[in-house]
C-alpha positions as a printed NumPy array, in Angstrom:
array([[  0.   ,   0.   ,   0.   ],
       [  2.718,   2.876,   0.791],
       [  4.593,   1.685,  -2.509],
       [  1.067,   2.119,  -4.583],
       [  0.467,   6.048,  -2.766],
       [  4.185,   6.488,  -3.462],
       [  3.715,   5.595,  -7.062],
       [  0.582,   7.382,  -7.477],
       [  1.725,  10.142,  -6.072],
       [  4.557,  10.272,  -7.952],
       [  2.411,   9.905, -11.309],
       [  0.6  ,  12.939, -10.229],
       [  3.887,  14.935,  -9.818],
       [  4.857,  14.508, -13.148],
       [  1.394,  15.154, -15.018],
       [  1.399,  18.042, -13.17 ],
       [  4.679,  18.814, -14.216],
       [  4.013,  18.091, -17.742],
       [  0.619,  20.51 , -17.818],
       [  3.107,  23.331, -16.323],
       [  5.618,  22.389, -19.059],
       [  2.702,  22.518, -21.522],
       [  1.409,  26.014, -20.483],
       [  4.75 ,  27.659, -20.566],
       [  6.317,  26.316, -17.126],
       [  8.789,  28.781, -15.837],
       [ 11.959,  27.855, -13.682],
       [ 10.026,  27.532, -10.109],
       [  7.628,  24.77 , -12.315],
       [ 10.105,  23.116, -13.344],
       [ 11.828,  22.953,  -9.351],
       [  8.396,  21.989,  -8.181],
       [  7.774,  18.94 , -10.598],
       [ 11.444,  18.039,  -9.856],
       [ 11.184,  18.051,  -6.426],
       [  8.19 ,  16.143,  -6.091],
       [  9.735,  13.19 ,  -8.459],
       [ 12.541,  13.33 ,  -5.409],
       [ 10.496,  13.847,  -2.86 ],
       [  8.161,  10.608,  -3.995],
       [ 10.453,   8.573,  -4.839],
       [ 12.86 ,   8.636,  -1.76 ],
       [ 11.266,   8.194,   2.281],
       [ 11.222,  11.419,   4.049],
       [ 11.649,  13.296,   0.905],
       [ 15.953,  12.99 ,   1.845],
       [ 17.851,  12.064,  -1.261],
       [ 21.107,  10.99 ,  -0.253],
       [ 23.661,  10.952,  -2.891],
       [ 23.145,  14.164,  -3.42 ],
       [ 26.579,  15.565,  -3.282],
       [ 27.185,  19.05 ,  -3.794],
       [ 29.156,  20.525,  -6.683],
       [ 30.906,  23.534,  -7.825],
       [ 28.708,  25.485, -10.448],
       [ 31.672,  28.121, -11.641],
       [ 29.119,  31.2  , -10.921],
       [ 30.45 ,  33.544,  -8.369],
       [ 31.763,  30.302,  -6.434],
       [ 28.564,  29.436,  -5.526],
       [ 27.872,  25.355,  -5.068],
       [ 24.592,  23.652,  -5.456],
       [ 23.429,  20.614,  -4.486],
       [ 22.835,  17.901,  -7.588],
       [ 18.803,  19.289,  -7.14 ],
       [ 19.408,  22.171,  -7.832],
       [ 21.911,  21.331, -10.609],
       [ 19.696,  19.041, -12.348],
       [ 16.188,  21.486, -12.247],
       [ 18.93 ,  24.474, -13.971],
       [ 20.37 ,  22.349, -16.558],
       [ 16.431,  21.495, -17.474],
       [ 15.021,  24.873, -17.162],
       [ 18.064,  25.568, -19.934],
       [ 17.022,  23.064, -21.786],
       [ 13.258,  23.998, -21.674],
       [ 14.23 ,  27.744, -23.169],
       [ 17.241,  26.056, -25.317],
       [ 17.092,  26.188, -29.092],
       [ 15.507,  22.879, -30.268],
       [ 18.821,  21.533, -31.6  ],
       [ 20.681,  22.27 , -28.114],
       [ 17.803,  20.653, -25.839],
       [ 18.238,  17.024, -26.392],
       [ 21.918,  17.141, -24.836],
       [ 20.988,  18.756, -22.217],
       [ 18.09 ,  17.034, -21.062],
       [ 20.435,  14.351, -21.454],
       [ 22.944,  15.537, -19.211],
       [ 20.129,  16.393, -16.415],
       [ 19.315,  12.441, -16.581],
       [ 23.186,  11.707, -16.351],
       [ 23.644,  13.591, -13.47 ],
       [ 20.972,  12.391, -11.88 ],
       [ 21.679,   8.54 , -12.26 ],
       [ 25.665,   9.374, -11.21 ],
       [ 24.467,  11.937,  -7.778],
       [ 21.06 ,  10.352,  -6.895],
       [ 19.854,   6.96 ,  -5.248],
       [ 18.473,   4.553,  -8.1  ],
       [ 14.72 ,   5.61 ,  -7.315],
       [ 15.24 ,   9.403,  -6.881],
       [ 17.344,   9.103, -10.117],
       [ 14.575,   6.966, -12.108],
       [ 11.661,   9.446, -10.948],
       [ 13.919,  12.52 , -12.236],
       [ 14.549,  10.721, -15.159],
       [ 10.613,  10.44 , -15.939],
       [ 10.217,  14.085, -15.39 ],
       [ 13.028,  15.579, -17.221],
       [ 11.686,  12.852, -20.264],
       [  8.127,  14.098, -19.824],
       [  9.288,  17.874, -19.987],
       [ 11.659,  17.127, -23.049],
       [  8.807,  15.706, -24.835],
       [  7.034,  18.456, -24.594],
       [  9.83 ,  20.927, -25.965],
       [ 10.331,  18.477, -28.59 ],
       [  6.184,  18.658, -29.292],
       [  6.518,  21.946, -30.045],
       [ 10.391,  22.38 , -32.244],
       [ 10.754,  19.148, -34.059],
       [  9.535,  20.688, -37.047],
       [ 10.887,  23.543, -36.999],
       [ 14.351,  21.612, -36.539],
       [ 13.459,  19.336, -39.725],
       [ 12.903,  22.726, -41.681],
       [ 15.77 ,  24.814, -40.202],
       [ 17.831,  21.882, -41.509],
       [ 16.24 ,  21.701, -45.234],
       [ 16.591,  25.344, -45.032],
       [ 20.685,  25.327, -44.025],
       [ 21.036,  22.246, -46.939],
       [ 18.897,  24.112, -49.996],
       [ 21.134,  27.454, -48.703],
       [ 24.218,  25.395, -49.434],
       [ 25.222,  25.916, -45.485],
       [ 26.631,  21.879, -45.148],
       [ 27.719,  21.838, -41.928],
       [ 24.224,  23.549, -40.469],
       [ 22.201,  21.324, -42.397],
       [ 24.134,  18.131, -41.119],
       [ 24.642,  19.61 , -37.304],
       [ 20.717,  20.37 , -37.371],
       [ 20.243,  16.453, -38.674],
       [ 22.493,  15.145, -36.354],
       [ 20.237,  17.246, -33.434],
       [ 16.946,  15.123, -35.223],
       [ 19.034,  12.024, -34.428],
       [ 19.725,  13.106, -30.534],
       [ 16.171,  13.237, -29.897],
       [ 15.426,   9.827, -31.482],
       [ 17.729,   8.51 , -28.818],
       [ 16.733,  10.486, -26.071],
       [ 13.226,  10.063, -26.779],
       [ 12.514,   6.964, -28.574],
       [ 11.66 ,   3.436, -27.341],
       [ 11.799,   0.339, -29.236],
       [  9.961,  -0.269, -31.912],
       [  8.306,   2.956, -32.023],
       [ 10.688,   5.929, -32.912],
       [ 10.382,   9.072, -32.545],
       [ 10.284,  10.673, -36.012],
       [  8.85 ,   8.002, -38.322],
       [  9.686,   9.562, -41.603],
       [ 13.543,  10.01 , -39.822],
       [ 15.121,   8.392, -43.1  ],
       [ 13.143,   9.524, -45.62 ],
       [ 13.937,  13.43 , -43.901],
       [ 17.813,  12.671, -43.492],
       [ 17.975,  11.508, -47.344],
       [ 15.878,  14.957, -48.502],
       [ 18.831,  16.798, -46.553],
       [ 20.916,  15.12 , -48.087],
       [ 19.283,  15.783, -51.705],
       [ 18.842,  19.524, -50.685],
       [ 22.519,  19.837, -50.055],
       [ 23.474,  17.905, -53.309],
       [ 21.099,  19.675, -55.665],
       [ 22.195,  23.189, -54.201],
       [ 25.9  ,  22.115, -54.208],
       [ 25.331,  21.747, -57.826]])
């Protein structure tokens, strides 16, 4: 029974945190979904592991918390080709600073809050890079692809990918920069 409140609690954390995402969540939403993934997934809401470490701003140190919610409030207000690595490094730092079930309920929420920046700049990062390829700009075009491909790994399970078309778009780059190299 206390591991089915946990879990539904938890679940509730992070649709909340996903409707604050979805209306424009600002840095204190993002904290407050975090924290109640840590807080739910952990007894007493104390996440050990937590070790502090040096943020190189004014010599100031936070605590792998606070870390993780910055590095995802970057990533929410990141350009959609930058956002992918750095939800990814939020989930890294998390699984190396956190207790497995404090680091698997973070991992959910920073997931459920990149899927909603990559709801909303997916195609805009598919265009940006047929735009870069038929303006002959080669290493855009390919850097912007490359982005398409760190979301398909950050986001996709398996046997059900993230961009279905993914070939099919990397091979009309491709054309694009071939027919405007010519």
């Amino acid at each position: 029974p206390t591991a089915s409140s946990a879990l539904d609690t938890a679940a509730q954390g992070i649709e909340q945190g996903q409707k604050a995402e979805a209306s424009g969540g600002d840095a204190q939403s993002v904290r407050r979904a975090l924290d109640r993934a840590y807080d739910t997934s952990t007894r007493a809401g104390d996440v050990g592991g937590g070790a502090a470490a040096a943020s190189g701003v004014a010599g100031k140190f936070f605590t792998a918390r606070e870390m993780i919610a910055g590095v995802v409030d970057v990533a929410n207000n990141s350009a959609p080709a930058d956002a992918p690595g750095l939800y990814g490094s939020a989930i890294k730092t998390a699984e190396k600073t956190l207790p497995p079930a404090a680091a698997a309920a973070v991992k959910k929420a920073v997931l459920s809050f990149a899927m909603g920046k990559a709801n909303f700049s997916l195609s805009s990062l598919a265009q940006a890079a047929y735009n870069a390829a038929t303006t002959g700009q080669v290493s855009e075009a390919r850097r912007l692809v490359k982005s398409l491909d760190k979301w398909e790994e950050l986001l996709a399970s398996p046997g059900r990918p993230l961009i279905v078309n993914g070939d099919r778009l990397k091979a009309g780059v491709e054309g694009a920069i071939a027919n405007a190299s010519s």
